[in-house]
PDBQT receptor file of N, H, CA, C and O in Angstrom, charges set to zero:
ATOM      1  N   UNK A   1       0.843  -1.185   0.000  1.00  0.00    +0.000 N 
ATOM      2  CA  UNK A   1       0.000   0.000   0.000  1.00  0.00    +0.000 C 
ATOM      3  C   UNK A   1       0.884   1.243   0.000  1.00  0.00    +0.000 C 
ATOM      4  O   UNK A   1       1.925   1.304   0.655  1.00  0.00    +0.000 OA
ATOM      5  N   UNK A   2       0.471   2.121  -0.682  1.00  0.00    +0.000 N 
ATOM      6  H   UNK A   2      -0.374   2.071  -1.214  1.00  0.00    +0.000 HD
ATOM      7  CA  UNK A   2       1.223   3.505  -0.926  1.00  0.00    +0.000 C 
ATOM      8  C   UNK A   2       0.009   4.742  -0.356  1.00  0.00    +0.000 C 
ATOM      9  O   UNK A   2      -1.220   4.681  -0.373  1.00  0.00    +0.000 OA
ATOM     10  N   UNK A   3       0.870   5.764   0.100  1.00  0.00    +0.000 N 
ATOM     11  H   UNK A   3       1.869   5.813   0.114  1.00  0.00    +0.000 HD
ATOM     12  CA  UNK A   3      -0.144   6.596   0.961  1.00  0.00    +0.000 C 
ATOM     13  C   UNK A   3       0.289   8.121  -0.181  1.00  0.00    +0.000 C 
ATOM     14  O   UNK A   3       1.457   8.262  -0.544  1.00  0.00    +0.000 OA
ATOM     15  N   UNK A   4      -0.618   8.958  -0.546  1.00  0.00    +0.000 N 
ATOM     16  H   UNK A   4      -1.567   8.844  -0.251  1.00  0.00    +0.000 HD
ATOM     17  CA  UNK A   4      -0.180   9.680  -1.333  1.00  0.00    +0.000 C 
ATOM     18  C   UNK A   4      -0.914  11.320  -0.179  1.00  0.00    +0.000 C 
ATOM     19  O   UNK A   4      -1.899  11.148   0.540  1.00  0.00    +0.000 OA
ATOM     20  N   UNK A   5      -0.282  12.544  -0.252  1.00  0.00    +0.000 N 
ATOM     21  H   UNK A   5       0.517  12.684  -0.836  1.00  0.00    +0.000 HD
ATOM     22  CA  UNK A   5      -0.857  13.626   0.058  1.00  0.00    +0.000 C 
ATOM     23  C   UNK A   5      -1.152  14.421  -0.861  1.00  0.00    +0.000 C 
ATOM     24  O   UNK A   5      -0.160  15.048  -1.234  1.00  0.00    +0.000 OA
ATOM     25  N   UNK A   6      -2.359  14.755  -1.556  1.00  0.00    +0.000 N 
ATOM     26  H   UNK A   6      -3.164  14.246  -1.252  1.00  0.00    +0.000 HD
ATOM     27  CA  UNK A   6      -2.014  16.171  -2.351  1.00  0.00    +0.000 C 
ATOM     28  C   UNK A   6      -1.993  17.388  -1.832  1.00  0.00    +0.000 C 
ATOM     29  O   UNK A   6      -2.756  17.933  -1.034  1.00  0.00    +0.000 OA
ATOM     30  N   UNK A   7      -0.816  17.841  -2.494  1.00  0.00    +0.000 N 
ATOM     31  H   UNK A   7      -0.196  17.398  -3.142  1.00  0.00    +0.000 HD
ATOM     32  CA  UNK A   7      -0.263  19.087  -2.019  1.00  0.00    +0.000 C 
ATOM     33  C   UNK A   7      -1.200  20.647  -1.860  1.00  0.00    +0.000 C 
ATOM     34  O   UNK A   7      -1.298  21.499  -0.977  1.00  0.00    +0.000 OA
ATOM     35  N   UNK A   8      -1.771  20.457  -3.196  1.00  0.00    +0.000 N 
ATOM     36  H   UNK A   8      -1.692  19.765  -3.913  1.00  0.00    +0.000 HD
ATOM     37  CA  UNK A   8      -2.862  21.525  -3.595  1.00  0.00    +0.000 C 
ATOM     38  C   UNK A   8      -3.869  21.581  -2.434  1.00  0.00    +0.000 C 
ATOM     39  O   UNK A   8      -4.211  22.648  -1.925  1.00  0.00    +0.000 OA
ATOM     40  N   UNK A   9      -4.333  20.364  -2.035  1.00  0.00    +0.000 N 
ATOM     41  H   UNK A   9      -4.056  19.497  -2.448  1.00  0.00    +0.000 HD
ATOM     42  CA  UNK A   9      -5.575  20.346  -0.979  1.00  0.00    +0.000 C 
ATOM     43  C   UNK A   9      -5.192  20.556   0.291  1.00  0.00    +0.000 C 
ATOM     44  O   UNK A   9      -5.830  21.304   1.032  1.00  0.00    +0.000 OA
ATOM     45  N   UNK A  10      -4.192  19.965   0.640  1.00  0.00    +0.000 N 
ATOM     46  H   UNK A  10      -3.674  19.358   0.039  1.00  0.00    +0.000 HD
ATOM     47  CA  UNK A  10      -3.963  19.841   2.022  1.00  0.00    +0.000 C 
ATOM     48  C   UNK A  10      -3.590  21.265   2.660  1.00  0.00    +0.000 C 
ATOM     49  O   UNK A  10      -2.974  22.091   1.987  1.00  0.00    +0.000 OA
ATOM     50  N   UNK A  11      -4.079  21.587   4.299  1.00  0.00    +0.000 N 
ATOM     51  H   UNK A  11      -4.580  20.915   4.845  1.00  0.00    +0.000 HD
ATOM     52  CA  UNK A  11      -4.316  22.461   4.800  1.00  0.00    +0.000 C 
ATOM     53  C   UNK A  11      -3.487  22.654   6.012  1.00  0.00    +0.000 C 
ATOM     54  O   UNK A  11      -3.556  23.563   6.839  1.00  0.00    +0.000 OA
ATOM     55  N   UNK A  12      -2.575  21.486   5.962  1.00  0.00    +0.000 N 
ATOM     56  H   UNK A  12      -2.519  20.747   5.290  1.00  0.00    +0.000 HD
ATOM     57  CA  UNK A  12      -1.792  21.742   6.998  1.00  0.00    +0.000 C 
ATOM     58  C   UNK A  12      -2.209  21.694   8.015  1.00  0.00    +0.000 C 
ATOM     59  O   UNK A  12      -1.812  22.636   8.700  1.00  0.00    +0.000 OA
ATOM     60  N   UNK A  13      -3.144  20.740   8.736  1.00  0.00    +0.000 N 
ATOM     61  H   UNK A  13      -3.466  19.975   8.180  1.00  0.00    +0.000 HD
ATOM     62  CA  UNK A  13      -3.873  20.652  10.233  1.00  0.00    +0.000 C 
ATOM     63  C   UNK A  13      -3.248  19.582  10.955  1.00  0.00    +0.000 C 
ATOM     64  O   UNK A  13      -3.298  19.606  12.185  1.00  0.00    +0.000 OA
ATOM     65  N   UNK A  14      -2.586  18.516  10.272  1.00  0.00    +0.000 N 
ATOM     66  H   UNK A  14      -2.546  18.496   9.273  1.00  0.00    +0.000 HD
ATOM     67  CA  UNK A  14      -1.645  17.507  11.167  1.00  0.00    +0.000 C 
ATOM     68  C   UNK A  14      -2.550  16.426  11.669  1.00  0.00    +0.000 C 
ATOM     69  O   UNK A  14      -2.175  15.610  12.510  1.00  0.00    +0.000 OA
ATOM     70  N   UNK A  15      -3.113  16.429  11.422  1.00  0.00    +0.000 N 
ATOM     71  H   UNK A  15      -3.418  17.092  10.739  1.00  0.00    +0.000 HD
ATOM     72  CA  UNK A  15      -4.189  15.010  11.934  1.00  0.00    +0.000 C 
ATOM     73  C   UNK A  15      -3.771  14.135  11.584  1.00  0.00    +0.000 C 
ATOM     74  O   UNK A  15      -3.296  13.299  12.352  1.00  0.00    +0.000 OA
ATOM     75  N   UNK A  16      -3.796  13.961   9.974  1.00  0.00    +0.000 N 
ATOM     76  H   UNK A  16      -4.182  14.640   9.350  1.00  0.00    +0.000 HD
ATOM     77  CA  UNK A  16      -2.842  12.491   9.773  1.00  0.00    +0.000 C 
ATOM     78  C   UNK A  16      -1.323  12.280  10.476  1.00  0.00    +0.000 C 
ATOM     79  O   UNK A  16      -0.887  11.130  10.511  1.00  0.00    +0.000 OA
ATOM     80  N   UNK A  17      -0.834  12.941  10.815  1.00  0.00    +0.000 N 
ATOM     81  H   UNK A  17      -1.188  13.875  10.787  1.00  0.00    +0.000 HD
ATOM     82  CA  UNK A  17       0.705  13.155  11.704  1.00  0.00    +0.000 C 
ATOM     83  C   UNK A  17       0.342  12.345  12.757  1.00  0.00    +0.000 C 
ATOM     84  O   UNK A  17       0.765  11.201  12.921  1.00  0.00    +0.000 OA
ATOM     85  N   UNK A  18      -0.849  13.226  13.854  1.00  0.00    +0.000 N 
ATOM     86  H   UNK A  18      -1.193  14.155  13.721  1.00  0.00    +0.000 HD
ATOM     87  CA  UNK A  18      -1.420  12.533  14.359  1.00  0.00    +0.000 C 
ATOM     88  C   UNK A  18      -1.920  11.006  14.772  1.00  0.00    +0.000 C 
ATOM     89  O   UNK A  18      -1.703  10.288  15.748  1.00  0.00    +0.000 OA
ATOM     90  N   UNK A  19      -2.668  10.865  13.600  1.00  0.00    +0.000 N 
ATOM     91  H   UNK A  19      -2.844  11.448  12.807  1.00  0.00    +0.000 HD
ATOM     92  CA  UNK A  19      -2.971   9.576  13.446  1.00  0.00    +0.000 C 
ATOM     93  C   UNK A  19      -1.788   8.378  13.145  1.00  0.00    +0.000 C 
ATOM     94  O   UNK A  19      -1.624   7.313  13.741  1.00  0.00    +0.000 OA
ATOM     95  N   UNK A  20      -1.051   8.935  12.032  1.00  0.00    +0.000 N 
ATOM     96  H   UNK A  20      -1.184   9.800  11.548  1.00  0.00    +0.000 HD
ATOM     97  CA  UNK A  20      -0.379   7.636  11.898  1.00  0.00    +0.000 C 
ATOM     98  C   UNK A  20       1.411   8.477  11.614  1.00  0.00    +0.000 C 
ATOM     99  O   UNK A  20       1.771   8.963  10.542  1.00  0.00    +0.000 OA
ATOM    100  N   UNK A  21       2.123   8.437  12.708  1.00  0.00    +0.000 N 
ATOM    101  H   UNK A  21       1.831   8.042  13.579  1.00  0.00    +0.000 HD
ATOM    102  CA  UNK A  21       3.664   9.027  12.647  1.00  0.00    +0.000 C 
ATOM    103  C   UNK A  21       4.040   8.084  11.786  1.00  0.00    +0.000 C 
ATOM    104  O   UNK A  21       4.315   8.299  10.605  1.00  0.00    +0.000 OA
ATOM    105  N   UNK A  22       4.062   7.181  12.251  1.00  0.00    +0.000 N 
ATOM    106  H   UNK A  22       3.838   7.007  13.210  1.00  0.00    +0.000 HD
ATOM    107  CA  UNK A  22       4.893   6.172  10.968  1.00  0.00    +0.000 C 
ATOM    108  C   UNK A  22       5.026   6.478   9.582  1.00  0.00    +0.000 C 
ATOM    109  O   UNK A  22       6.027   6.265   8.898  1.00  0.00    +0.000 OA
ATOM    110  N   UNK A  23       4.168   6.889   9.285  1.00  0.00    +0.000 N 
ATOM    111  H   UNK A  23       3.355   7.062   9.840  1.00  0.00    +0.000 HD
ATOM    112  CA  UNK A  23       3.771   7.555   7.756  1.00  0.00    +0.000 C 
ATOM    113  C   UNK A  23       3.701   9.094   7.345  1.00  0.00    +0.000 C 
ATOM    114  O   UNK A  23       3.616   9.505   6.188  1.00  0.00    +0.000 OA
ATOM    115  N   UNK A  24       3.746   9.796   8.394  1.00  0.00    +0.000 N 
ATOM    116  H   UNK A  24       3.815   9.461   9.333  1.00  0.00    +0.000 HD
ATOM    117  CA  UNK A  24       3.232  11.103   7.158  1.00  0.00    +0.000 C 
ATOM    118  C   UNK A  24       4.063  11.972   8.911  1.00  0.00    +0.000 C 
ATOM    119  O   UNK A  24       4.197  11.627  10.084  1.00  0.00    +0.000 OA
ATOM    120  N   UNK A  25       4.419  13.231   8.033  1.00  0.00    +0.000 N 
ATOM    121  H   UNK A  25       4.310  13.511   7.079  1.00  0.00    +0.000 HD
ATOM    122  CA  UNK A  25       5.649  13.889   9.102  1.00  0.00    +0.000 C 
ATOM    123  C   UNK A  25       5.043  15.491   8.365  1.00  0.00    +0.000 C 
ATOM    124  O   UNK A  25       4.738  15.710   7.192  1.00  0.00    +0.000 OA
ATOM    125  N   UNK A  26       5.025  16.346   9.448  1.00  0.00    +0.000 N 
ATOM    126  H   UNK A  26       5.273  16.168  10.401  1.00  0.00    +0.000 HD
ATOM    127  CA  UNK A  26       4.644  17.802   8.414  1.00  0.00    +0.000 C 
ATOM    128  C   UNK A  26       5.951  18.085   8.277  1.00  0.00    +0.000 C 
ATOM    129  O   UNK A  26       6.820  17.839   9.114  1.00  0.00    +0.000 OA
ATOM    130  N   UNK A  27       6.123  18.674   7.076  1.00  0.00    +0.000 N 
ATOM    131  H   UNK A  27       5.418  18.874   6.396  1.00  0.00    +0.000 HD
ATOM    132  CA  UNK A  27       6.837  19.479   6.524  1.00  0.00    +0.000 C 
ATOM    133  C   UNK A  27       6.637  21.006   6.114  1.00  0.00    +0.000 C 
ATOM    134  O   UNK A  27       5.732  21.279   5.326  1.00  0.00    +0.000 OA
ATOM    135  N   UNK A  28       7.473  22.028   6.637  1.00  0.00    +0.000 N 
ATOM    136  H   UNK A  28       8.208  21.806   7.278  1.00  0.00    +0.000 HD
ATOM    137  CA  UNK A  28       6.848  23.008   6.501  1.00  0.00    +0.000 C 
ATOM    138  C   UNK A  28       5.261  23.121   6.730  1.00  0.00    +0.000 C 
ATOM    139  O   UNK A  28       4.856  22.479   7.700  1.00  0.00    +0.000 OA
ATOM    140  N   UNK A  29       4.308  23.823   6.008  1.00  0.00    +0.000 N 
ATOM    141  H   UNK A  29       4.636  24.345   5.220  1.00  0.00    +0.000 HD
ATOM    142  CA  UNK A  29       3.058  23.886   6.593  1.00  0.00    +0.000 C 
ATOM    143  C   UNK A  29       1.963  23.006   6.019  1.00  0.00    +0.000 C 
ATOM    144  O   UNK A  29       0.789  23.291   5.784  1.00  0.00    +0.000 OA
ATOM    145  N   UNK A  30       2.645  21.832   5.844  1.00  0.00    +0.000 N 
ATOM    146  H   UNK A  30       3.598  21.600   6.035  1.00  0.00    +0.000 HD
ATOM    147  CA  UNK A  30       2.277  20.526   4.580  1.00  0.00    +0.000 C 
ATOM    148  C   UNK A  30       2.415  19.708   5.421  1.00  0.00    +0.000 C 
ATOM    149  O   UNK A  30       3.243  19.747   6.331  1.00  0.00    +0.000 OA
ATOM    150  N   UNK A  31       1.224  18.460   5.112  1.00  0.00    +0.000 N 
ATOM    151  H   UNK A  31       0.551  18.429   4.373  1.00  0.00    +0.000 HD
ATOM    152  CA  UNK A  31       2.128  17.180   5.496  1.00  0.00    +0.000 C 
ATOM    153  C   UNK A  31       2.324  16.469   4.074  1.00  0.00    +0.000 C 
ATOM    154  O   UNK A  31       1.559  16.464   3.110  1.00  0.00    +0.000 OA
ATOM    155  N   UNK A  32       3.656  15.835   4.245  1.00  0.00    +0.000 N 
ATOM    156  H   UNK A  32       4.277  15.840   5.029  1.00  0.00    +0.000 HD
ATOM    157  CA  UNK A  32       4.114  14.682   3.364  1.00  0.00    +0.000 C 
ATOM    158  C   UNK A  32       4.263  13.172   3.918  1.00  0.00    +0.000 C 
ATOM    159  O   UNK A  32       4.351  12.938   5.124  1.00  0.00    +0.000 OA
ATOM    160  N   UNK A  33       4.280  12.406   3.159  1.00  0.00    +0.000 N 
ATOM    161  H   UNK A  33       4.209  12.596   2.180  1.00  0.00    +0.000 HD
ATOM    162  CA  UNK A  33       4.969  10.708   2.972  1.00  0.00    +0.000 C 
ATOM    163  C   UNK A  33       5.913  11.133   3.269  1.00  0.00    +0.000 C 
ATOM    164  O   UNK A  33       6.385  12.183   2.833  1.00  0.00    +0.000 OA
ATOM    165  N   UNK A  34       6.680   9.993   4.549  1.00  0.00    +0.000 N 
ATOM    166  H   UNK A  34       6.296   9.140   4.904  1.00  0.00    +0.000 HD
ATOM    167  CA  UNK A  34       8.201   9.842   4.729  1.00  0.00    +0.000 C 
ATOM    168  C   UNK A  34       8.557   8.887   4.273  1.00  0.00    +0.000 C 
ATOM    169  O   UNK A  34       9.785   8.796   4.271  1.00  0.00    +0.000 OA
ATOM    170  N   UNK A  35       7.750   7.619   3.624  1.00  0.00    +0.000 N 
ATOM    171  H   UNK A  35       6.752   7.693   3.625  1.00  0.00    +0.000 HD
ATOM    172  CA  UNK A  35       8.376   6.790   2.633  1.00  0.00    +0.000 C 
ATOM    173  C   UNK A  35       7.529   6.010   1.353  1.00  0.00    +0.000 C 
ATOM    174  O   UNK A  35       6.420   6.467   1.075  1.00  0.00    +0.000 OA
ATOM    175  N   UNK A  36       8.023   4.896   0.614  1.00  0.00    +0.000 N 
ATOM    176  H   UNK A  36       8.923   4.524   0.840  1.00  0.00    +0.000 HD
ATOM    177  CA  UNK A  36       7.361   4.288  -0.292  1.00  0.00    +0.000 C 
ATOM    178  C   UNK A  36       5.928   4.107   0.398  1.00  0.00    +0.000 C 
ATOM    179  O   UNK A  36       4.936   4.816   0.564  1.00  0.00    +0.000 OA
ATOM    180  N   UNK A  37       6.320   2.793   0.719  1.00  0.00    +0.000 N 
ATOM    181  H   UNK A  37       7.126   2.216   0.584  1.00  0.00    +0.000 HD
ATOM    182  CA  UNK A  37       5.372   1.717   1.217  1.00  0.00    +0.000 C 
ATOM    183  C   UNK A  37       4.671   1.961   2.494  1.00  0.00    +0.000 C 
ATOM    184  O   UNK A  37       5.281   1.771   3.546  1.00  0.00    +0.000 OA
ATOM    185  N   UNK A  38       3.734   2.269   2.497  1.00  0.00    +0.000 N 
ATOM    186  H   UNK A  38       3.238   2.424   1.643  1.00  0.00    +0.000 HD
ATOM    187  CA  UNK A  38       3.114   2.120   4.060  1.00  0.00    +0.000 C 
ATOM    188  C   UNK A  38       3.464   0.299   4.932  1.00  0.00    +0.000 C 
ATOM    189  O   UNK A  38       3.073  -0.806   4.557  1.00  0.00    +0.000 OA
ATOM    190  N   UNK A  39       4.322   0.676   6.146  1.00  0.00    +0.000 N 
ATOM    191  H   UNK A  39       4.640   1.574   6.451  1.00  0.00    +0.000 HD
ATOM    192  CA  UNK A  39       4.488  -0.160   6.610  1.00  0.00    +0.000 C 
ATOM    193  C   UNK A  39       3.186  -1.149   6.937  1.00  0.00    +0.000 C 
ATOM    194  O   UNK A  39       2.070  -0.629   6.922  1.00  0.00    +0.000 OA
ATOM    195  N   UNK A  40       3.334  -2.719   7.265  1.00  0.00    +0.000 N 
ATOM    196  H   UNK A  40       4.241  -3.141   7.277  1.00  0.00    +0.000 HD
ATOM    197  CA  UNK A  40       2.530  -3.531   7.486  1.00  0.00    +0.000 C 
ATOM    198  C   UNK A  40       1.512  -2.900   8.783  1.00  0.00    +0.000 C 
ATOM    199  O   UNK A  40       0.310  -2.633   8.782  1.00  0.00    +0.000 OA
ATOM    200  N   UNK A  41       2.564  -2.795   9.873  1.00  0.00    +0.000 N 
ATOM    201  H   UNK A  41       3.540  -3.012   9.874  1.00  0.00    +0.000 HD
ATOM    202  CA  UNK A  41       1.867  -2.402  11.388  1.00  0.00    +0.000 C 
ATOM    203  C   UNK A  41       1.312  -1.293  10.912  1.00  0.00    +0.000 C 
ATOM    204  O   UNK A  41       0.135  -1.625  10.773  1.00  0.00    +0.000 OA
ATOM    205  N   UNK A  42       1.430   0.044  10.504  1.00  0.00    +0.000 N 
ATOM    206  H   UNK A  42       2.386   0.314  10.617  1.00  0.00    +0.000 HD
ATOM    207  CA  UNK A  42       0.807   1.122  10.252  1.00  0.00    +0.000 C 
ATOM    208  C   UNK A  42      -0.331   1.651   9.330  1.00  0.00    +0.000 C 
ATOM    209  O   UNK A  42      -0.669   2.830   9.219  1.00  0.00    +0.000 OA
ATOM    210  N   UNK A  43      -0.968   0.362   8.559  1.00  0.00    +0.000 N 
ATOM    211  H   UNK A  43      -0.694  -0.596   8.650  1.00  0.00    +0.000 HD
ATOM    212  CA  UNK A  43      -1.911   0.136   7.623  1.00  0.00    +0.000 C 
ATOM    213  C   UNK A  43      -3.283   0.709   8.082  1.00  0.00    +0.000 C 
ATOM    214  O   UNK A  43      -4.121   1.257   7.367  1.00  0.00    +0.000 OA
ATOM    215  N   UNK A  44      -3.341   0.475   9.402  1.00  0.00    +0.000 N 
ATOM    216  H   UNK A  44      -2.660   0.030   9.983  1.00  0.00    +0.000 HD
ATOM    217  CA  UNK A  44      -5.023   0.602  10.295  1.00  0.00    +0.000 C 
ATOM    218  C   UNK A  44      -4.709   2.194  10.725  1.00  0.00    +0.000 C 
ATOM    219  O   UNK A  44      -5.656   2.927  11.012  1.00  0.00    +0.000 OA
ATOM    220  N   UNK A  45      -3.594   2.595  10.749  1.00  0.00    +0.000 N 
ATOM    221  H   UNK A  45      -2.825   2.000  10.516  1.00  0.00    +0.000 HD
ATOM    222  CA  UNK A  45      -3.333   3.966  11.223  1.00  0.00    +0.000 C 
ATOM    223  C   UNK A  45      -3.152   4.983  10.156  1.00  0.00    +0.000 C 
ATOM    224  O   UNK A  45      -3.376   6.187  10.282  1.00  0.00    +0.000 OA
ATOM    225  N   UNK A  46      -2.613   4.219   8.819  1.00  0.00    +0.000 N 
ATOM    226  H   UNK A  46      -2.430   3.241   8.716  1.00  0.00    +0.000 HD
ATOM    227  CA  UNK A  46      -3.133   5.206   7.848  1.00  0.00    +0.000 C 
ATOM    228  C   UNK A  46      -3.780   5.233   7.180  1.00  0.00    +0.000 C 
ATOM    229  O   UNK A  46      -3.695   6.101   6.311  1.00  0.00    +0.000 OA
ATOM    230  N   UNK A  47      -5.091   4.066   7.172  1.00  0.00    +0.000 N 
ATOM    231  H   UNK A  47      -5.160   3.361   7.878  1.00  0.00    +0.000 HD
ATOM    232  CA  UNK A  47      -6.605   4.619   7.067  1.00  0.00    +0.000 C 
ATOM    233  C   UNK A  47      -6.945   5.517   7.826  1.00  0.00    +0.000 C 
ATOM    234  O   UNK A  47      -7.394   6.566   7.364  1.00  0.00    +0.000 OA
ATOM    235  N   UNK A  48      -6.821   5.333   9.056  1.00  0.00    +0.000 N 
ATOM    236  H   UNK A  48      -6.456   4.481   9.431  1.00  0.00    +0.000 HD
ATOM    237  CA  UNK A  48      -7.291   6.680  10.114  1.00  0.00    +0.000 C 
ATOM    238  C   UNK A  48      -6.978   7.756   9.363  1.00  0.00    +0.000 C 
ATOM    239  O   UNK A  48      -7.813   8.450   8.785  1.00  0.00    +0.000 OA
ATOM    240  N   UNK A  49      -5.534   7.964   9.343  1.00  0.00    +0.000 N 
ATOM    241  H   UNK A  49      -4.856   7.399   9.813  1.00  0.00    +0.000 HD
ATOM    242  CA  UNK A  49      -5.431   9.139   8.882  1.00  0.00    +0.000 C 
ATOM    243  C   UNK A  49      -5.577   9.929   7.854  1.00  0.00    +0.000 C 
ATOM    244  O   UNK A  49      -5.334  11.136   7.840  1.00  0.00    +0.000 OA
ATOM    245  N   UNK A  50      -6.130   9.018   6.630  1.00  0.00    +0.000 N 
ATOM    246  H   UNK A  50      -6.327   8.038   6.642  1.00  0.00    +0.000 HD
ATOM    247  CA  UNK A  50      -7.026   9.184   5.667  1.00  0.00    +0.000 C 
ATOM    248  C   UNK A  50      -8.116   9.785   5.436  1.00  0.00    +0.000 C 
ATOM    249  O   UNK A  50      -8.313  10.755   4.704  1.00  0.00    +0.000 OA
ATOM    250  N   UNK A  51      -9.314   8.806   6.494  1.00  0.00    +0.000 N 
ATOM    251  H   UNK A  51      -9.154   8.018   7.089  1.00  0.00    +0.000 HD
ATOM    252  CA  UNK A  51     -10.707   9.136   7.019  1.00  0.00    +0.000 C 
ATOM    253  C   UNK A  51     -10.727  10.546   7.998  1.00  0.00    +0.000 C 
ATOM    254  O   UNK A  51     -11.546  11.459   8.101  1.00  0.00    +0.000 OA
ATOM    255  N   UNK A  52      -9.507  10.283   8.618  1.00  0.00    +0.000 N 
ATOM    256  H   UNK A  52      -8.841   9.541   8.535  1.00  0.00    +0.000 HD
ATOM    257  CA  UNK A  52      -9.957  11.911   9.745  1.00  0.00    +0.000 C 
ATOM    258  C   UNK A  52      -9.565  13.289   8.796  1.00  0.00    +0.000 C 
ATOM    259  O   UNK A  52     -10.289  14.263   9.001  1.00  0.00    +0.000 OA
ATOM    260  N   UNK A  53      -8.447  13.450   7.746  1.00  0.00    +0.000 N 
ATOM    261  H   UNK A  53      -7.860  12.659   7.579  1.00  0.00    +0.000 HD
ATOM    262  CA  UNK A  53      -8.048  13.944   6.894  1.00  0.00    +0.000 C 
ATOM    263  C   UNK A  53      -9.256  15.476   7.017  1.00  0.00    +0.000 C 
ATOM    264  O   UNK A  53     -10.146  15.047   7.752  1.00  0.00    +0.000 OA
ATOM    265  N   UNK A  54      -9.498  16.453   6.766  1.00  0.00    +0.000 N 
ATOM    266  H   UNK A  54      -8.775  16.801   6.170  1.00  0.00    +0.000 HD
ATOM    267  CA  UNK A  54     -10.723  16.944   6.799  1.00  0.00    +0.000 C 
ATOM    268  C   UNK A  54     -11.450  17.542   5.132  1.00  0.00    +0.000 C 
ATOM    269  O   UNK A  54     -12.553  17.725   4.616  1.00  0.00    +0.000 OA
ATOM    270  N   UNK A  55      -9.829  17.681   4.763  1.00  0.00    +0.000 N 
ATOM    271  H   UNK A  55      -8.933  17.533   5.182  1.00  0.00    +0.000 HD
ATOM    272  CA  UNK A  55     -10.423  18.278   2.809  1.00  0.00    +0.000 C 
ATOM    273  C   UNK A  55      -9.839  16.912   1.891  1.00  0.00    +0.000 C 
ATOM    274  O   UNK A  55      -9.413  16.953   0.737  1.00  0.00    +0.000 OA
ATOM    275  N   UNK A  56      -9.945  15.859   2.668  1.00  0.00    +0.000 N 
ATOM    276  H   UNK A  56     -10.291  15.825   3.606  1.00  0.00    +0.000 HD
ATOM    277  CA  UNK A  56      -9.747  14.175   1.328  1.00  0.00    +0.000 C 
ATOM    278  C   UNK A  56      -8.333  14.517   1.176  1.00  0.00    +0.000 C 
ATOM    279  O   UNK A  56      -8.144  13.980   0.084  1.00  0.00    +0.000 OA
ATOM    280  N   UNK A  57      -7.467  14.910   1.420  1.00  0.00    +0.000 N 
ATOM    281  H   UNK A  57      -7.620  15.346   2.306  1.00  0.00    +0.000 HD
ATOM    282  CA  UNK A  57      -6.093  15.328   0.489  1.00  0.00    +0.000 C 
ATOM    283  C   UNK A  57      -5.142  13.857   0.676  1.00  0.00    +0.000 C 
ATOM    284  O   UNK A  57      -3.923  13.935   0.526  1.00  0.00    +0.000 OA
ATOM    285  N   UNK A  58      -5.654  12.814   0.938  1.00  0.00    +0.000 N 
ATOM    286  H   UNK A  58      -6.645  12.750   1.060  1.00  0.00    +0.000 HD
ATOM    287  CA  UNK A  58      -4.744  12.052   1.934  1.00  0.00    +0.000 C 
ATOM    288  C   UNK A  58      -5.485  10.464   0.392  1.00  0.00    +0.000 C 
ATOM    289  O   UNK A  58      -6.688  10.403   0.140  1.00  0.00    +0.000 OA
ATOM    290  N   UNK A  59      -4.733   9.755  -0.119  1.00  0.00    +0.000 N 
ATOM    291  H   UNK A  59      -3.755   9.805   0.085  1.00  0.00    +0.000 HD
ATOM    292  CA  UNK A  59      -5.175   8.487  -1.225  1.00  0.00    +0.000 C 
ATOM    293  C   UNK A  59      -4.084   7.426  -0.559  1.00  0.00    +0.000 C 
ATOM    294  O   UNK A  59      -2.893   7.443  -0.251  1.00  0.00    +0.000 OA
ATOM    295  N   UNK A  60      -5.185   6.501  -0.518  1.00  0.00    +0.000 N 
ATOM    296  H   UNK A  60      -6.153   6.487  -0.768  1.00  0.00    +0.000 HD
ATOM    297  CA  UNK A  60      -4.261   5.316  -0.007  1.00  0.00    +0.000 C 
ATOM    298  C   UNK A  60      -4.505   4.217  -1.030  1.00  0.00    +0.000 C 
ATOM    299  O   UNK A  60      -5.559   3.582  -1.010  1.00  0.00    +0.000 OA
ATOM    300  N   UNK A  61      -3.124   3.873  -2.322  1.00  0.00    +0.000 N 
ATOM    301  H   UNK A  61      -2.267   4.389  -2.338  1.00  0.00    +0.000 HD
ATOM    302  CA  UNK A  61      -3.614   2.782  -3.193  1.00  0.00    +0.000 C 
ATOM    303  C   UNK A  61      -2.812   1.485  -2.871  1.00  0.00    +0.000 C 
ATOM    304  O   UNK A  61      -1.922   1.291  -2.043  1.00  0.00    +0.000 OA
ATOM    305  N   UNK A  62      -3.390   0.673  -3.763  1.00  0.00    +0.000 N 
ATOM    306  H   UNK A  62      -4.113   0.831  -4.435  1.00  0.00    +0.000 HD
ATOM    307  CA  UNK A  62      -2.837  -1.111  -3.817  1.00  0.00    +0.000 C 
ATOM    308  C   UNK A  62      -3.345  -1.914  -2.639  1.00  0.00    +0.000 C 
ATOM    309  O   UNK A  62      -3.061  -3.108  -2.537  1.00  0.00    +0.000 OA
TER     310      UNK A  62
């Protein structure tokens, strides 16, 4: 599974940070992916942080 942010949408509120560190780190007033693959253990945490997301900016494929 790959976790994608779009840049355009996202608002910079940190929830997904929140939700799942393993995966998504703000950067500047953004959050980004800190890597490829969403780890195995962190799968249920970055749906969360998907679903809590508040403007969708957050795609989780494969």
């Amino acid at each position: 599974m790959v976790a994608k942010v779009i840049d355009e949408t996202c608002v910079g509120c940190g929830l997904c940070v929140d939700a799942c560190p393993e995966v998504f780190v703000m950067e500047g007033d953004k959050a980004i992916v800190k890597g490829d693959a969403i780890p195995a253990e962190a799968k249920e945490n970055a749906e969360k942080a998907k679903s809590d997301c508040p403007v969708e900016a957050i795609t989780i494929e494969g």
